[in-house]
C-alpha positions in Angstrom: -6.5 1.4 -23.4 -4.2 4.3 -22.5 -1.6 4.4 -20.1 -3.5 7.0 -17.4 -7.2 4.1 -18.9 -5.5 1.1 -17.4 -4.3 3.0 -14.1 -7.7 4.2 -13.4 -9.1 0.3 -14.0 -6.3 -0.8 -11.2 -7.2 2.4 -9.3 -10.6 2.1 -9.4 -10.5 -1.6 -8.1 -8.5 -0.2 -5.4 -10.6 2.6 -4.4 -13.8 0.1 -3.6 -11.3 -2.1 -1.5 -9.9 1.0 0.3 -13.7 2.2 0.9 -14.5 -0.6 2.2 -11.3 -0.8 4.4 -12.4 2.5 6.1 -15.8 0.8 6.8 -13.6 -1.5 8.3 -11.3 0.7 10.5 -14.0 2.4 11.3 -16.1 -0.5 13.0 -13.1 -1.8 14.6 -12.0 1.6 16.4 -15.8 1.7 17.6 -15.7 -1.8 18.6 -12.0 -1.7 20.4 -11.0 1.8 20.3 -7.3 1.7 20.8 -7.2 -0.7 23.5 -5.1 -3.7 24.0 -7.2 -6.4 21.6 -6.6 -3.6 18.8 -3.1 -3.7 19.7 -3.0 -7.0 19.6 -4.5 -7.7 16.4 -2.6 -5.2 14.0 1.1 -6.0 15.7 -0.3 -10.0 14.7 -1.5 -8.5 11.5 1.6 -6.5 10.7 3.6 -9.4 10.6 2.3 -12.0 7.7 1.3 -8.4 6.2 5.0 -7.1 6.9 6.1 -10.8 4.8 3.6 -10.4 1.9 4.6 -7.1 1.1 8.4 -8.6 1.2 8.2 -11.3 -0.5 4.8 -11.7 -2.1 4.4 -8.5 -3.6 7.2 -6.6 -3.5 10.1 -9.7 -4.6 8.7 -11.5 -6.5 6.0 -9.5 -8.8 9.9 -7.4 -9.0 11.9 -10.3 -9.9 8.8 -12.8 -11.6 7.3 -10.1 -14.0 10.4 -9.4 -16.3 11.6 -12.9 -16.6 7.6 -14.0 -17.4 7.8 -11.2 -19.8 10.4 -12.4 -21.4 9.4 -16.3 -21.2 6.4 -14.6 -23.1 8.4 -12.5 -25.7 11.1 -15.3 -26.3 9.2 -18.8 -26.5 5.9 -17.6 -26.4 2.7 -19.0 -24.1 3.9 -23.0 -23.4 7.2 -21.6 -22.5 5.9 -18.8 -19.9 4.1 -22.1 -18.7 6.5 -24.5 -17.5 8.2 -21.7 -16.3 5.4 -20.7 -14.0 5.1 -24.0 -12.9 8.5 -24.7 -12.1 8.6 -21.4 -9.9 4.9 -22.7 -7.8 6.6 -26.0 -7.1 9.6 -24.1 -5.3 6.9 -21.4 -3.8 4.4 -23.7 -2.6 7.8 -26.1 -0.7 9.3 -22.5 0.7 5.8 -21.1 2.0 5.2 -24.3 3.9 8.6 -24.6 5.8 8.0 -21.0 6.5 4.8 -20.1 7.7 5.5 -23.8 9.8 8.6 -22.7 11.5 6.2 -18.9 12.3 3.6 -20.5 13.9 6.2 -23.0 16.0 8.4 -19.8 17.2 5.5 -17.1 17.3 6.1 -16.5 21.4 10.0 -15.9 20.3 8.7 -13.7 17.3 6.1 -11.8 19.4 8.5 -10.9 21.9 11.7 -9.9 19.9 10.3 -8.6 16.7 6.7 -7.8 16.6 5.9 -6.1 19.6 8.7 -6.7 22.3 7.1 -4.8 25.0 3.7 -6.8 25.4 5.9 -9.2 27.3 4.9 -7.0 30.3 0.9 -7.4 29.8 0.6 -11.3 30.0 -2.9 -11.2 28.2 -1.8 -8.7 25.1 1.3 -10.8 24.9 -1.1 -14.2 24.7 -3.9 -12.8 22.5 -0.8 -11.4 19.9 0.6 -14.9 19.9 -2.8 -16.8 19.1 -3.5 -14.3 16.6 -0.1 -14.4 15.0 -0.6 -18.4 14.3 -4.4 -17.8 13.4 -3.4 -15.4 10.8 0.2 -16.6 9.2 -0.9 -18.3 6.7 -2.5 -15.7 5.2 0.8 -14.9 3.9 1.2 -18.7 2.2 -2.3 -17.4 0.3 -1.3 -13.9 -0.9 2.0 -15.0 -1.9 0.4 -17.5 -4.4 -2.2 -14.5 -5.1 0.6 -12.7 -6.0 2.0 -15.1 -8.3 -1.4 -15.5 -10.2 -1.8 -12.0 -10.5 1.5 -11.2 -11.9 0.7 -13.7 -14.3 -2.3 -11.6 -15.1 -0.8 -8.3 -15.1 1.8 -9.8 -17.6 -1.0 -11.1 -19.7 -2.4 -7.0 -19.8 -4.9 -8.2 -17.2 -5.1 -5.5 -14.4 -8.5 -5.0 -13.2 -9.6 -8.4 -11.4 -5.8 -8.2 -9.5 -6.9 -5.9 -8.2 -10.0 -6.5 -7.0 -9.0 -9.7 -5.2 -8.6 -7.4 -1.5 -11.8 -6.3 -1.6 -12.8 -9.8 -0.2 -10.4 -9.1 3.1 -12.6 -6.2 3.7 -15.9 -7.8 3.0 -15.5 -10.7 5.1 -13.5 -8.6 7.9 -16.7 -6.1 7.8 -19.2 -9.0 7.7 -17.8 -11.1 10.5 -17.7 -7.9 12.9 -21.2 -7.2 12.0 -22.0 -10.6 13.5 -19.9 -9.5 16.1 -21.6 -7.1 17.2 -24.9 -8.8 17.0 -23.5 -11.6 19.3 -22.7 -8.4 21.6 -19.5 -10.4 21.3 -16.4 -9.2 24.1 -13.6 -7.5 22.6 -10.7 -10.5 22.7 -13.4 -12.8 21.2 -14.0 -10.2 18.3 -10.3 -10.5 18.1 -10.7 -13.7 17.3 -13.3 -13.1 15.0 -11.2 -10.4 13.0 -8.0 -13.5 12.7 -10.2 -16.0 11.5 -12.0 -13.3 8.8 -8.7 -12.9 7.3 -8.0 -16.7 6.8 -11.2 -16.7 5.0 -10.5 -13.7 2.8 -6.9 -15.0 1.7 -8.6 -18.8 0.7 -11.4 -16.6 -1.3 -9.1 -14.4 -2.9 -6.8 -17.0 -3.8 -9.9 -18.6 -5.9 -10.6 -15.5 -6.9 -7.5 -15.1 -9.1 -7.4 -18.9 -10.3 -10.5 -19.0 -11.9 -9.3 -15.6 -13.8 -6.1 -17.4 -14.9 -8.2 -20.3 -15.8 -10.7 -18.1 -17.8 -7.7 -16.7 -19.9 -6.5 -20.5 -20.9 -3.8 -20.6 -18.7 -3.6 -23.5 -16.8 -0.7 -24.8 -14.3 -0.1 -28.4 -13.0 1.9 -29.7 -10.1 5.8 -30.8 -10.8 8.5 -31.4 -8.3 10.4 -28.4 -7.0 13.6 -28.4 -8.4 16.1 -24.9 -8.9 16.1 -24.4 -12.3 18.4 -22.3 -13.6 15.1 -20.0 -14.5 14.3 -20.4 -10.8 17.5 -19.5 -9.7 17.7 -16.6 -11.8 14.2 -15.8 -9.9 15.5 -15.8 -6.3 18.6 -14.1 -7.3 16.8 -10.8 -8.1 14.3 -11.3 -5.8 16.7 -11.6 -2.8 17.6 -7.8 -3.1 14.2 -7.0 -3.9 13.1 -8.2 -0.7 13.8 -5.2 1.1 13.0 -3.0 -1.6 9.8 -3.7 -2.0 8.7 -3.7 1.5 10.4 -0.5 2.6 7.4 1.2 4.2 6.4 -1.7 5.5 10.1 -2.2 7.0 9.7 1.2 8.3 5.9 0.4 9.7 7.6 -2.5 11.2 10.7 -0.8 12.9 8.3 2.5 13.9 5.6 -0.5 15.6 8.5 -1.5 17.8 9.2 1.2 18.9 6.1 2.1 19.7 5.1 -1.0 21.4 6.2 1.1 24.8 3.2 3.2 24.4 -0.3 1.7 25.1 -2.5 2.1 22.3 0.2 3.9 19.9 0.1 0.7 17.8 -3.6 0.9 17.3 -3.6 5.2 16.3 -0.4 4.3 13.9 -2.5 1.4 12.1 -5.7 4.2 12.0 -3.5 7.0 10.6 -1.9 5.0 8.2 -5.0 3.6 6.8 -6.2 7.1 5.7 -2.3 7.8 4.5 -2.7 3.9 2.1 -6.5 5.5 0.6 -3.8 7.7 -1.9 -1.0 5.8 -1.6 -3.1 2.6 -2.3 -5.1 3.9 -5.2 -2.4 6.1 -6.8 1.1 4.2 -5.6 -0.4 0.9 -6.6 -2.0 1.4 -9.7 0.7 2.8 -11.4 3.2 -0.1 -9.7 1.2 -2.6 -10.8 1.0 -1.3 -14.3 4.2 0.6 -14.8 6.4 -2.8 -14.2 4.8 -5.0 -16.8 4.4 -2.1 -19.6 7.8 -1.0 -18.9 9.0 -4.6 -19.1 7.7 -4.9 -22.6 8.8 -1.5 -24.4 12.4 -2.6 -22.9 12.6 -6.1 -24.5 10.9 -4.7 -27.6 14.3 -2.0 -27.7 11.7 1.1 -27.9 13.7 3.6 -25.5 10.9 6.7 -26.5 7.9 4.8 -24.9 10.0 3.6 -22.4 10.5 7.4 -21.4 6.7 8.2 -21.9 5.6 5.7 -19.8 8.0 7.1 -17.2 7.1 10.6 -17.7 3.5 10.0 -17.8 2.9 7.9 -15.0 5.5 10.8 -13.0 2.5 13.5 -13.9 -0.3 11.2 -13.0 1.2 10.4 -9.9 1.8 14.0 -8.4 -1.3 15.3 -9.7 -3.4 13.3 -7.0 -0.6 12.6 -4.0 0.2 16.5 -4.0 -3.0 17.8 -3.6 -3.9 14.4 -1.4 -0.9 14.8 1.1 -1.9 18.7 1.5 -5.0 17.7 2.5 -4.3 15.2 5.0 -1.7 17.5 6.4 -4.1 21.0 6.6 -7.1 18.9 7.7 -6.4 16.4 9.8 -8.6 16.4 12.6 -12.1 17.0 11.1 -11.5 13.5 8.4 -10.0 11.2 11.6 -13.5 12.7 13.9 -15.7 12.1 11.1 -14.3 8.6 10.0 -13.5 7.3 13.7 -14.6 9.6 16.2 -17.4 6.6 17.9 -17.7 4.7 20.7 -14.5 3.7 21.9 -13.0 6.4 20.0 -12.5 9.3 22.2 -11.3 13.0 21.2 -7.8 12.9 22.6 -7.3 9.8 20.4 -8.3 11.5 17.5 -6.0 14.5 18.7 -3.4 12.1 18.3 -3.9 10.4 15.6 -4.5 13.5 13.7 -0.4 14.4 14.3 0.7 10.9 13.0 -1.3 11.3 9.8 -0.2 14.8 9.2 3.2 13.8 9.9 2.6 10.6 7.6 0.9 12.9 4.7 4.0 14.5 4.3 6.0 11.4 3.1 3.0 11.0 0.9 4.4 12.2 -2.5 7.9 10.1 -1.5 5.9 6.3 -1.2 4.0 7.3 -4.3 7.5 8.5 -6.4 9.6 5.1 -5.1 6.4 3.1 -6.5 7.2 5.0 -10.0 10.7 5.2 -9.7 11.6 1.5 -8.6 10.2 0.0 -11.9 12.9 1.1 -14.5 15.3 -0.4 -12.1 13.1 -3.6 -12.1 12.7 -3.9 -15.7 16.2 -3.7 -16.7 16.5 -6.4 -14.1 18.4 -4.1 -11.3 17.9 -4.8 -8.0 20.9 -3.9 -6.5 19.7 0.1 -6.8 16.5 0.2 -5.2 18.0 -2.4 -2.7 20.8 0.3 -1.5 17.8 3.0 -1.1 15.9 0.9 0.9 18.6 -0.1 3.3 19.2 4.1 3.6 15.7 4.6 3.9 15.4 2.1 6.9 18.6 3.9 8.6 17.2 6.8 8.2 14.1 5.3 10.2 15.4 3.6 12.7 17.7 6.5 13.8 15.0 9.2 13.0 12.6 7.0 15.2 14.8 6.7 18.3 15.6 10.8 18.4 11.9 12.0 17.8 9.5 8.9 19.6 11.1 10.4 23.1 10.9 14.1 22.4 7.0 13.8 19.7 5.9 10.6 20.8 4.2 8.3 18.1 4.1 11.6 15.7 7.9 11.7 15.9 7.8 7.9 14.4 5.6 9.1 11.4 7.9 12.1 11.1 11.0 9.8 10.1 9.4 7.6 8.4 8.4 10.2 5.7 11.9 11.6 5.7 13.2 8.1 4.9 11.0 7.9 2.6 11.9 11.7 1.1 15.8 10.4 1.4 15.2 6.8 -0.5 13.1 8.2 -3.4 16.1 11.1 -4.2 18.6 8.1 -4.1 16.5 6.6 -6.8 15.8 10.0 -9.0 19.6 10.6 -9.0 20.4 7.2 -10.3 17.9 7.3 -12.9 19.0 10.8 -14.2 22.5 10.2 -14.0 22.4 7.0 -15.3 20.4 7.9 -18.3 17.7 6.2 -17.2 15.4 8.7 -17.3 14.6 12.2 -18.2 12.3 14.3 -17.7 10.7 16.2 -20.7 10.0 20.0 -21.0 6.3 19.3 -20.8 6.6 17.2 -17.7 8.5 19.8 -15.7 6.2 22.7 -16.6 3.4 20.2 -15.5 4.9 19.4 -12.0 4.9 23.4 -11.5 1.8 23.9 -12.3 0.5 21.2 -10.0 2.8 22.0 -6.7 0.9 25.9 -7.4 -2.3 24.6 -7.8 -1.5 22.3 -4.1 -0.7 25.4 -2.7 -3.9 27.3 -3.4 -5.9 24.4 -2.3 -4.3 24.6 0.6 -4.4 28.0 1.4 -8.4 27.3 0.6 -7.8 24.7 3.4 -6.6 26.8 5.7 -9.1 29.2 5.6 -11.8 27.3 6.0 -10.0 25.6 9.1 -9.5 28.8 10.9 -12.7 30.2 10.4 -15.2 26.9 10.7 -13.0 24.9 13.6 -16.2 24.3 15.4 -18.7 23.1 12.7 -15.8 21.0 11.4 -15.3 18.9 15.0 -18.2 19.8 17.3 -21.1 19.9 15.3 -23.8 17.2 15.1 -22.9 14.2 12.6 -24.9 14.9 9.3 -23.5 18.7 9.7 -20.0 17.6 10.4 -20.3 15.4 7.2 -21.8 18.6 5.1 -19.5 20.9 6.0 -16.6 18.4 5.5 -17.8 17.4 2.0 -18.3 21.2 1.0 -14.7 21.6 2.1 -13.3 18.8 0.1 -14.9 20.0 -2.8 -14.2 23.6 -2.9 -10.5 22.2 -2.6 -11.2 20.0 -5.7 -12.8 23.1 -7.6 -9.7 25.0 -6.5 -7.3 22.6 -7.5 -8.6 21.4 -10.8 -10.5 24.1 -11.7 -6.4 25.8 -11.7 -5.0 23.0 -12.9 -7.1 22.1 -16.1 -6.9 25.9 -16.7 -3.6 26.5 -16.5 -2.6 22.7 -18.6 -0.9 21.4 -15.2 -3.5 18.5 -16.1 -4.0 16.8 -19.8 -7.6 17.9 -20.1 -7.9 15.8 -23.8 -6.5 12.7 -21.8 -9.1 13.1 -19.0 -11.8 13.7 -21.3 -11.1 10.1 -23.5 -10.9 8.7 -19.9 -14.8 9.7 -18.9 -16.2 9.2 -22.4 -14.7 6.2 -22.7 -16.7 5.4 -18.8 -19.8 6.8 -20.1 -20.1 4.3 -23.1 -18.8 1.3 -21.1 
């Protein structure tokens, strides 16, 4: 399977769990609008999420997929083995101490790190503690999800991975459906929504051990002891830490700060999920299989696919953020009224919400590039790189935060975190070029052009449209609103591609293997 085959597998995984995530933000902003209960859930949420990202998927898929790799390369299957088990024996030890010590200190947590100023509303400050315990362990789960699936992706096995978070948003979606038919109040749906994700991390976790069983690749229990393989694990995952969760570092830092303003919690969380749908589909899908590709044309000593891979996944990428983060950022109002404009869901919420994802969508193309960029530091087995651009990038946040949340409000904390984001990811380009590390081909520059042109005359389609149809695009009746939206987004697409394809800012030969290969399958 190509390179732009297998991140279409990943991306198309994605895409039905980000679907269904909408689904899911949708109900939920109907159900609790932005109101205390939906503050109190995504500040508990954002927590064991914040963790997962850290040290789930960000650490350790950085630190455990090159030394697998190599366990694979060097002593073959039985090797890889005992190395994998010897690193779940020290997980399994490390995620229990933890998520203990979580649930024990959660008031302490609630009310210094996660959302400092619900100390002043007794019952938000309760309902984000209970929460917070419900739904920590869901970070003991995904960690050893993450494990098992970078076993799989290291094996060339991308497509059930993931899958695996489709189940959050299918239990999450079913347990609010029986929600609402209990006519349920809105801290026992609360409750509903912590329990649901417990469920989802037990089902996923099964999920992914049944794949790993189906490839003949079984693990037993031994006693945790540092090897100097494990060791060697949780010295480069340390650093990576913090690199791999820097947006959600930033989500984290922007939260607190916004924990002053009732409800801004709830429209960052809504904003941000329409910001992950590209970020998710694109960012992930080539992280997931950049690192393990990469991984193997660097032990193997073949420097020229290293560079394709590189310069591939760089067109690929900006070919669908570009276009995406225009979009979000000409458009914003009519896609936040369509998806969440019910129930509790008023018009001046979509108003502001519609500023933070602008502001977000503009950071777009910078969360995508890191999730290219941070591999062929990875691979090599460099954390120290992306770790120094991550500790900018959070500067850059917290200080950018702190001027603009007074003067923009919860737009302003959106605003800096895409120019942290913009700051980090030309840390990491410079490093690479200079280094040698990377470089970008003839082809690939003239393809970049040709995309940020065609961006800009989708946009200027955009912007046409927007200041001549304003009122069938927000006030109209539903099933218009949803026509003339649609039309919209696909006269953009005809724009965009319709140049691009043209013009060869997009590998039309590529594309079409990609849909013939669809079509037989």
């Amino acid at each position: 399977m190509s390179l732009i085959g297998k991140f279409a597998s990943v991306g198309g995984a994605t895409m039905a769990s980000r679907v269904l995530g909408f689904v899911r933000e949708a109900m939920i902003a109907a159900f609790l609008g932005a109101g205390p209960v939906a503050d109190a859930f995504y500040a508990a949420f954002r927590f064991p999420n914040l963790f997962r990202r850290l040290f789930a998927e960000g650490a350790f898929n950085a630190a455990f997929i090159p030394l697998f790799a190599r366990e694979i390369e060097g002593g073959g299957p039985e090797a890889a083995r005992k190395f994998a088990e010897q690193v779940l024996a020290v997980l399994l030890l490390s995620l229990f101490v933890l998520s203990a010590l979580a649930m024990i200190f959660m008031p302490f947590l609630v009310s210094t790190v996660i959302a400092p100023k619900f100390i002043e509303d007794p019952d938000k400050f309760e309902l984000t503690v209970v929460l917070g315990r419900i739904m920590f362990p869901y970070l003991a789960a995904m960690s050893l999800v993450a494990m098992l699936a970078g076993i799989l992706n290291s094996l060339r096995r991308y497509f059930l991975p993931a899958l695996a978070p489709v189940l959050l948003n299918v239990v999450l979606v079913s347990g609010l459906i029986v929600a609402g038919y209990l006519e349920y109040s809105a801290p026992d749906i609360g409750m509903v929504l912590g329990w649901s994700v417990i469920i989802s991390g037990a089902l996923q976790l099964g999920l992914l051990a049944w794949a790993l069983r189906r490839e003949g690749f079984s693990m037993g229990f031994v006693r945790p002891r540092l090897t100097p393989a494990v060791r060697r694990l949780l010295w480069l995952a340390l650093p990576a830490a913090l690199t791999g969760g820097i947006t959600q570092i930033n989500l984290l830092v922007g939260q607190i700060i916004a924990s002053a303003q009732e409800g801004a919690i709830a429209v960052m969380n809504y904003a941000d999920r329409l910001n992950q749908l590209p970020l998710g589909v694109i960012g992930i899908a080539i992280g997931v299989v950049l690192l393990p590709e990469l991984s193997r044309a660097l032990r193997a000593g073949d420097m020229k696919d290293a560079q394709h891979l590189q310069n591939r996944s760089l067109e690929f990428g900006l070919a669908i953020t570009v276009p995406a983060a225009v979009g979000l950022a000409m458009i914003p109002e009519p896609i936040i009224a369509l998806v969440f404009e019910r129930g509790a869901f008023t018009r001046e919420t979509t108003l502001v919400t519609a500023s933070v994802l602008a502001a977000f969508a503009l950071g777009l193309p910078a969360f995508v590039l890191t999730k290219i960029f941070t591999p062929a530091f990875y691979a090599r087995e460099d954390m120290r790189t992306p770790l120094w651009a991550s500790l900018i990038s959070v500067a850059i946040n917290i200080a950018g935060s702190l001027v603009l949340f007074p003067r923009l409000g919860v737009s302003g904390i959106a605003l800096a975190t895409s120019l942290a984001g913009w700051i980090s990811v030309l840390f990491l380009g410079r490093r690479l070029v200079s280094g040698g590390l990377f470089r970008l081909t003839a082809v690939t520059l003239k393809r970049i052009g040709l995309i940020l042109i065609a961006s800009a005359l989708m946009g200027g389609v955009l912007w046409w449209v927007e200041a001549n149809f304003s009122a069938f695009l927000l006030d109209a009746a539903l099933p218009l609103r949803l026509s003339v939206v649609l039309l919209t987004v696909l006269a953009a697409a005809v724009v965009y591609f319709g140049f691009a394809f043209m013009t060869g800012g997009l590998d039309r030969a590529e594309f079409a293997r990609l849909f013939r290969r669809r079509k037989k399958a």
